[in-house]
VEXDREN-2710 file (C-alpha; in Angstrom, 1 decimal):
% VEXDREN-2710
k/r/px/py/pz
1/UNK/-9.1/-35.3/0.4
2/UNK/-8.1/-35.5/3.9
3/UNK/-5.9/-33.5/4.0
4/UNK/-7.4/-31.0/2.7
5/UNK/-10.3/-31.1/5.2
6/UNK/-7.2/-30.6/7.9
7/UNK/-6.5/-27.6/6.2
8/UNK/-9.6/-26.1/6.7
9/UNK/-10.2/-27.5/10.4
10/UNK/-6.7/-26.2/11.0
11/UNK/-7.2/-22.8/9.8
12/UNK/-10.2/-22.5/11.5
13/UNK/-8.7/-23.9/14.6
14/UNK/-6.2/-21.1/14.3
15/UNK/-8.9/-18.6/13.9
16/UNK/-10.3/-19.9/16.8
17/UNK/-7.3/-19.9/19.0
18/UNK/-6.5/-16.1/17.8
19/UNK/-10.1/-14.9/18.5
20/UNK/-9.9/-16.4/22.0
21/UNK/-6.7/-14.9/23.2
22/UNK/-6.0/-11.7/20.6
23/UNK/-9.5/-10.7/18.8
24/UNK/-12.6/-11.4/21.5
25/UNK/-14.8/-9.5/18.9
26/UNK/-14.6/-11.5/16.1
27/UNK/-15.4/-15.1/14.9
28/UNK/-13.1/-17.6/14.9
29/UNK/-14.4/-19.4/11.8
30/UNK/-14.2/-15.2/10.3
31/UNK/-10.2/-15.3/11.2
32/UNK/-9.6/-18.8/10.0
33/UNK/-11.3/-18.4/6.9
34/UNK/-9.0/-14.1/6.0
35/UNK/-6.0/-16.6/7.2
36/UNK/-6.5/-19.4/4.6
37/UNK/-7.1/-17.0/1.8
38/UNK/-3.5/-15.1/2.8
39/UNK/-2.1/-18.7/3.1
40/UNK/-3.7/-19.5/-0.6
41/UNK/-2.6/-15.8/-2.0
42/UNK/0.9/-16.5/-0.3
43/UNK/0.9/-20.0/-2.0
44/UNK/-0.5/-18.7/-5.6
45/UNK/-2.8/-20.9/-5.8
46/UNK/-5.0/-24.1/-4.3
47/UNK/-4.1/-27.6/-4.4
48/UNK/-6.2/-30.8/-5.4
49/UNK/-6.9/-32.0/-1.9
50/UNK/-8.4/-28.7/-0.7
51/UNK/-9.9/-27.9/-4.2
52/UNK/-11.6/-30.9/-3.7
53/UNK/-12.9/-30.4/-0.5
54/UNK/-14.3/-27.5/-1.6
55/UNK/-16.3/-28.7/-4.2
56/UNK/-17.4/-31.0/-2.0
57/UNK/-19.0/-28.7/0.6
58/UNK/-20.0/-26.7/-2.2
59/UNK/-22.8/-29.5/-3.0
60/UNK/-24.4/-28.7/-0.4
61/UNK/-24.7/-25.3/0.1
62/UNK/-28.3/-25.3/-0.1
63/UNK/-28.8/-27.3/2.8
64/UNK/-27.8/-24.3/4.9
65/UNK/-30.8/-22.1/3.9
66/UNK/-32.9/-24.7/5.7
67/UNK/-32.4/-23.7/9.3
68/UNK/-33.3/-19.5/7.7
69/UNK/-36.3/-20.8/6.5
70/UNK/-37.7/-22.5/9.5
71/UNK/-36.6/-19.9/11.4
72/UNK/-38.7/-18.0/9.4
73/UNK/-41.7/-19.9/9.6
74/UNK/-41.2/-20.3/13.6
75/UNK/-40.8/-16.4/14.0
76/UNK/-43.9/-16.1/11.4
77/UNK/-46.3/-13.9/14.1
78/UNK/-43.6/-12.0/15.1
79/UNK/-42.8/-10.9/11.5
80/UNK/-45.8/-10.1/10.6
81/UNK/-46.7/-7.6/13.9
82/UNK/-43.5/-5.9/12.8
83/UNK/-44.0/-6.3/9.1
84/UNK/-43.9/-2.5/8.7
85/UNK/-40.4/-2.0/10.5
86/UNK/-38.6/-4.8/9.0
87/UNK/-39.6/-3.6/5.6
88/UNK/-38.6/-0.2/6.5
89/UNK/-34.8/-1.0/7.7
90/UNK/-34.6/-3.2/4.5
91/UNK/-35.3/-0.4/2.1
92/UNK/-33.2/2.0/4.3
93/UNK/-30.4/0.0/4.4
94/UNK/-30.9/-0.8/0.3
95/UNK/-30.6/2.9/-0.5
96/UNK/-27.8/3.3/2.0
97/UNK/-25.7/0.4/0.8
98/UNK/-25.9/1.8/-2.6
99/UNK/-25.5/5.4/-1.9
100/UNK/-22.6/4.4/0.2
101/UNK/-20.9/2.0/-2.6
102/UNK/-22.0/5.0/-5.2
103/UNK/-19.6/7.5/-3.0
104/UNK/-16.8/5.0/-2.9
105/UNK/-16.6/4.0/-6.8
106/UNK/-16.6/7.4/-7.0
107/UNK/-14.3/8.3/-4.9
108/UNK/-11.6/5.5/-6.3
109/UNK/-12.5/6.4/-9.6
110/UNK/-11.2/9.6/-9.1
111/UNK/-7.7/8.4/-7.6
112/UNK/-7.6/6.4/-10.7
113/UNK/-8.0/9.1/-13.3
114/UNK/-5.6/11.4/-11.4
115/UNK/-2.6/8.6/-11.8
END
């Protein structure tokens, strides 16, 4: 199990170390975590340590919706004076996010009957 756990804090350390000197504009953790899934498709596959690790942190996932929701709760007023906005940009960015996917599906699908 350890040494699965350095996998990950190496990967991400890596990921780190590339957004510092090479990438400023995107996370670290972002960069470790695209260079361990190359490392795992390189590999073709995941061993018992990390796999166990994984399922490990996995357990807990729920625990990191706690700080969203007292964030919520803190930022309550806020939310509410701007209810009308937020709601807004939700439903716009819905639409768009489907209308968007719609184009590319379609778009691919196209390339694929072509072939």
């Amino acid at each position: 199990m350890i040494f699965g756990l350095v996998q990950i804090l190496l990967f991400q350390s890596l990921g780190e170390i590339i957004s510092k000197f090479l990438l400023p504009t995107l996370p670290g953790p972002v960069i470790g975590l695209v260079l361990l899934v190359l490392w795992l498709v390189i590999r073709k596959g995941i061993n018992a340590e990390l796999a166990a690790v994984a399922d490990g942190f996995s357990q807990y996932f729920g625990l990191l919706f706690v700080p969203a929701a007292v964030g919520v709760v803190l930022f309550l007023p806020q939310l509410k004076a701007n209810a009308l906005a937020i709601i807004s940009a939700l439903v716009a960015s819905v639409i768009l996010t489907i209308g968007s996917s719609a184009l590319v599906v379609r778009f691919l699908s196209k390339e694929v009957r072509d072939e």
